[in-house]
Backbone bond lengths (Angstrom), bond angles and torsions (degrees), N, CA, C in turn:
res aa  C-N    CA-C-N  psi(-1)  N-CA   C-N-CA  omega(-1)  CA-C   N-CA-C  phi
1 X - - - 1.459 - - 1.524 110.75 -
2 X 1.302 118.47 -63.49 1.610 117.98 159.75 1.506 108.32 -15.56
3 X 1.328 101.87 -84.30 1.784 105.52 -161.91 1.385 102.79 -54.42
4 X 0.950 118.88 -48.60 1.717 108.65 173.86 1.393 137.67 -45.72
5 X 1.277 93.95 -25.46 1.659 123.33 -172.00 1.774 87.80 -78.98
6 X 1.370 112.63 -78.18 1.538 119.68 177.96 1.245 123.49 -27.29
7 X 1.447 104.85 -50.56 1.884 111.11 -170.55 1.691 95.99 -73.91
8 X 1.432 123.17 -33.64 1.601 90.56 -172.35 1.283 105.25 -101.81
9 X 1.409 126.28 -10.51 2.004 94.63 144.87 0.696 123.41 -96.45
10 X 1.412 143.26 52.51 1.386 141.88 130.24 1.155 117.86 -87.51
11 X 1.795 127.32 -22.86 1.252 142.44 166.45 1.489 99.85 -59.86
12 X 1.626 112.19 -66.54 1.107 104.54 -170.60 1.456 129.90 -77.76
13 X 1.899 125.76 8.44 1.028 113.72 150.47 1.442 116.81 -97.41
14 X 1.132 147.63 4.93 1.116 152.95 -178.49 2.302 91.27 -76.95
15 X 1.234 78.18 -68.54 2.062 86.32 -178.36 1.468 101.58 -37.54
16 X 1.404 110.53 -59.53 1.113 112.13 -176.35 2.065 127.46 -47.23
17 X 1.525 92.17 -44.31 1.367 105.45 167.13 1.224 118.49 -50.12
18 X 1.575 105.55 -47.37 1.266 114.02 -156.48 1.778 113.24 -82.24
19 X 1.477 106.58 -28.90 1.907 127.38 176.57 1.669 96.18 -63.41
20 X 1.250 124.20 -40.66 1.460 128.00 -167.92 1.927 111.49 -82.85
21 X 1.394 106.23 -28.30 1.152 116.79 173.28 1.532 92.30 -66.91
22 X 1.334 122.99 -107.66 1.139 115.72 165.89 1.345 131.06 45.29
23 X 1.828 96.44 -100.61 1.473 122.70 -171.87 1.707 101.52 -68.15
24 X 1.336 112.24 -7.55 1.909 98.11 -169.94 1.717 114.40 101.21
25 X 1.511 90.52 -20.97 2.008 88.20 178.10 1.100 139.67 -82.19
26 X 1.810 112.66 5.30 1.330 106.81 160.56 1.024 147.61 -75.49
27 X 0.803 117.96 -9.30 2.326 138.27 179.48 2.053 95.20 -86.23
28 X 1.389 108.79 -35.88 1.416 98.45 166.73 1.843 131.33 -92.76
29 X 1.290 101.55 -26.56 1.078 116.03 140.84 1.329 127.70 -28.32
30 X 1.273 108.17 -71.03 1.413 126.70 -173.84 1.730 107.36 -84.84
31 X 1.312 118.82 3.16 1.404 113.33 162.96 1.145 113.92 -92.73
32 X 1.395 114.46 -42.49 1.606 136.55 171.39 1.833 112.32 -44.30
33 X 1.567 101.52 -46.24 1.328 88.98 178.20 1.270 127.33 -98.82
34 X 1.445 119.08 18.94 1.973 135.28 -174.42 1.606 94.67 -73.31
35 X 1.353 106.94 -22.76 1.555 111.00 -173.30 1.224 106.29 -56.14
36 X 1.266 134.42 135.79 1.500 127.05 -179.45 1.513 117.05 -67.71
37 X 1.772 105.51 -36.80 1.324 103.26 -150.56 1.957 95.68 -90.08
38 X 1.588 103.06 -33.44 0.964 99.38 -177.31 1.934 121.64 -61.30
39 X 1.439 99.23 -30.96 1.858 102.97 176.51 1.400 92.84 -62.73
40 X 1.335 133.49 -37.68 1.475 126.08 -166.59 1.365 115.68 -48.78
41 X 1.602 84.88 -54.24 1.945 121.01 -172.53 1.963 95.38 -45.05
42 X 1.365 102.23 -55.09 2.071 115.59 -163.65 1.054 83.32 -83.64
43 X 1.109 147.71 -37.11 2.046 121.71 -159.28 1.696 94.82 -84.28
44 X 1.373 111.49 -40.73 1.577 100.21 -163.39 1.129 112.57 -70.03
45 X 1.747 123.11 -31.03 1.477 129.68 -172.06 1.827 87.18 -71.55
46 X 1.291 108.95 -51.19 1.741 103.91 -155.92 1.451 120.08 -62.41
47 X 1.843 96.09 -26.24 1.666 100.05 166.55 1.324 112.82 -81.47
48 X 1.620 137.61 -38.78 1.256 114.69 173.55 1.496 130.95 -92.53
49 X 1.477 127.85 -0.52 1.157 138.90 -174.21 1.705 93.57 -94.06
50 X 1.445 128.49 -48.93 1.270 142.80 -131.12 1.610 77.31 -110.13
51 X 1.256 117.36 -111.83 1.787 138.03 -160.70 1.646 90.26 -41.26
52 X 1.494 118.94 -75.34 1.496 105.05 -161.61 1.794 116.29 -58.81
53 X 1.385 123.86 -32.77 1.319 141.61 168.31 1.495 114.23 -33.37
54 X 1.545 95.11 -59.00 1.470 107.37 177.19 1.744 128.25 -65.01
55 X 1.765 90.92 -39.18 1.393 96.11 -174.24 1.334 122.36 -78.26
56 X 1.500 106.78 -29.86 1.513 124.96 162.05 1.858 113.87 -51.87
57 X 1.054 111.43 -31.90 1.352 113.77 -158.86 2.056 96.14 -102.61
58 X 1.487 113.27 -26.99 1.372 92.33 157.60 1.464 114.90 -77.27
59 X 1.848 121.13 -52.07 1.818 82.47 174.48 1.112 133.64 -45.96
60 X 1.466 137.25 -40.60 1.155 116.10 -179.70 1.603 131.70 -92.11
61 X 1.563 96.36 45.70 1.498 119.03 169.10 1.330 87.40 -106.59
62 X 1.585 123.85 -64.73 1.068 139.15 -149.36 1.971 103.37 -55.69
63 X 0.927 95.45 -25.95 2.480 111.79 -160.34 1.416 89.60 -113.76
64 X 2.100 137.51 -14.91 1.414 94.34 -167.93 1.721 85.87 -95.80
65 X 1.420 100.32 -172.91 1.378 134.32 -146.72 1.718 87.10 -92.71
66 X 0.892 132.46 -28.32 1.499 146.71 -156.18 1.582 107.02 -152.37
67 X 1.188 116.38 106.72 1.830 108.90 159.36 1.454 111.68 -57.38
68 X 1.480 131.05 -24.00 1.501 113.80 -174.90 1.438 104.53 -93.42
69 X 1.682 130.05 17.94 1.378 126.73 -165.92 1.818 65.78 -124.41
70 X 0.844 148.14 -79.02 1.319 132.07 -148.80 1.943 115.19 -64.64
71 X 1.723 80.41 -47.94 1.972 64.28 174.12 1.604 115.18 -77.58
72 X 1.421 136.39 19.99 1.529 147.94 160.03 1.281 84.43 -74.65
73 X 1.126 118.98 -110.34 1.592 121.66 -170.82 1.480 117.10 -34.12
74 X 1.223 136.81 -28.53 1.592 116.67 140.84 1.437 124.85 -48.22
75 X 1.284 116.76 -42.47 1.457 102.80 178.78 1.510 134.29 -81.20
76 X 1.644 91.65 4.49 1.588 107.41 -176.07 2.071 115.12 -79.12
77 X 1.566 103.17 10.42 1.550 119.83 -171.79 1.521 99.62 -42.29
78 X 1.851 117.58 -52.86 1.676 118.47 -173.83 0.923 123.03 -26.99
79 X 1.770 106.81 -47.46 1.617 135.73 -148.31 1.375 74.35 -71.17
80 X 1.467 150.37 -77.83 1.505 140.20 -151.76 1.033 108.48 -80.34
81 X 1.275 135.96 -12.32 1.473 141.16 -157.77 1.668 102.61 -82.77
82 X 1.487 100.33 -48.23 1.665 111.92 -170.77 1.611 111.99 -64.46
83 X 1.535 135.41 -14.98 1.147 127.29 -128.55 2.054 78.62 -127.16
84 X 1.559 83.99 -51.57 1.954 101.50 167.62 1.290 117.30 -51.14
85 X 1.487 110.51 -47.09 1.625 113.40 160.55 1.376 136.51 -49.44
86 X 1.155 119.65 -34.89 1.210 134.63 -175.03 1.658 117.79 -102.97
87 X 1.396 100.66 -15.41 1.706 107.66 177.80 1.739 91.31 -82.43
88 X 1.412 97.48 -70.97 1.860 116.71 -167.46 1.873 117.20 -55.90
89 X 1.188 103.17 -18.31 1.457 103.14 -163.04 1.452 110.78 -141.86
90 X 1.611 121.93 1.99 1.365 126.82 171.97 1.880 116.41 64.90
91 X 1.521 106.82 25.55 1.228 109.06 -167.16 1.497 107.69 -82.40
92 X 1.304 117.41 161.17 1.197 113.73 163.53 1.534 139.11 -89.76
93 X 0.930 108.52 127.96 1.717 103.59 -173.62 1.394 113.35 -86.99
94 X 1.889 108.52 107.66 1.466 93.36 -177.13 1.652 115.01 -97.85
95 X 1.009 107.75 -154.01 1.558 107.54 -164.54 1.584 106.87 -76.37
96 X 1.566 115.29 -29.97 1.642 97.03 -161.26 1.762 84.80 -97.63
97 X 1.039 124.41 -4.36 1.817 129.99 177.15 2.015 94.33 -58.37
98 X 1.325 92.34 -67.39 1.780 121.96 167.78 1.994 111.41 -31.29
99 X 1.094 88.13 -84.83 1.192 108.09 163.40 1.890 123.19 -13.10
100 X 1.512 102.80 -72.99 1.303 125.17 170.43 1.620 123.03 -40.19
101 X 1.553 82.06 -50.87 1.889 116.58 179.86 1.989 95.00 -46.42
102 X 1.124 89.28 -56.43 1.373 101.20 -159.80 1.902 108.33 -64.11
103 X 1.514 100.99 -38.79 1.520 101.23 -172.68 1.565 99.20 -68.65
104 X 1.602 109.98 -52.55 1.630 101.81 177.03 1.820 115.84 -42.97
105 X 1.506 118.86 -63.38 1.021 92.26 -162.72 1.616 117.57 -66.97
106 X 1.171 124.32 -17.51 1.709 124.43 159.32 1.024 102.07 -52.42
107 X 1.042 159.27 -43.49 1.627 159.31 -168.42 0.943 101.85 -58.19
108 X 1.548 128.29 -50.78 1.376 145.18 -146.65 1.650 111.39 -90.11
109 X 1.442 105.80 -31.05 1.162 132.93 -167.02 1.675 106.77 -77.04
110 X 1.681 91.64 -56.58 1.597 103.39 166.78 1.594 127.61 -49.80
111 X 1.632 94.68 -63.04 1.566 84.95 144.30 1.549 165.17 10.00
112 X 1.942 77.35 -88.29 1.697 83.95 174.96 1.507 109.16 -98.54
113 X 1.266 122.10 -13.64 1.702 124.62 177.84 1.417 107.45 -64.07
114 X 1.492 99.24 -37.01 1.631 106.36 -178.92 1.669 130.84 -79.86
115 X 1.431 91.10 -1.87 1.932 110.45 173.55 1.613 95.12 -88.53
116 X 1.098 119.66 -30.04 1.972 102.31 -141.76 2.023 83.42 -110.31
């Protein structure tokens, strides 16, 4: 799970390097992040949202009983995402945001009603 975790962000900062080269955005990029507080702000989200996110989510590919019961419940992130959104950040929850919420957790439901 580690190494797996590693190789695809390293893929994906390399792409990333490489889309910004490209487009012209690395010299601003790279001014943007000299900021101390702001690299703080991107490394801490990118190591625990990004590296731990990932690595967490191959063990429990690696330990569940089913890869399509574990990556279900990986994809169920919205379901917490919408509720976090609206506590942490004052967002609004609109209807097809709502909506979605609702098909996932039926999904989920189907799912697990349909194992036992």
């Amino acid at each position: 799970a580690f190494d797996t975790a590693v190789v695809r962000l390293l893929a994906g900062l390399v792409g990333m390097i490489a889309l910004a080269a490209v487009t012209g955005g690395l010299v601003p990029w790279g001014r943007a992040l000299a900021r101390p507080r702001l690299l703080g702000a991107v490394g801490g989200s990118a190591f625990v949202g990004t590296y731990v996110g990932r690595w967490l989510s191959q063990i429990a590919i690696g330990r569940a009983s089913s890869t399509a019961v574990a990556a279900t419940l990986l994809a169920t992130s919205p379901i917490f995402a919408l509720p976090l959104g609206r506590w942490l950040n004052a967002e609004r929850i609109t209807a097809r945001a709502l909506g979605g919420t609702v098909l996932a957790v039926c999904g989920l439901a189907a799912l697990t009603l349909g194992k036992s």
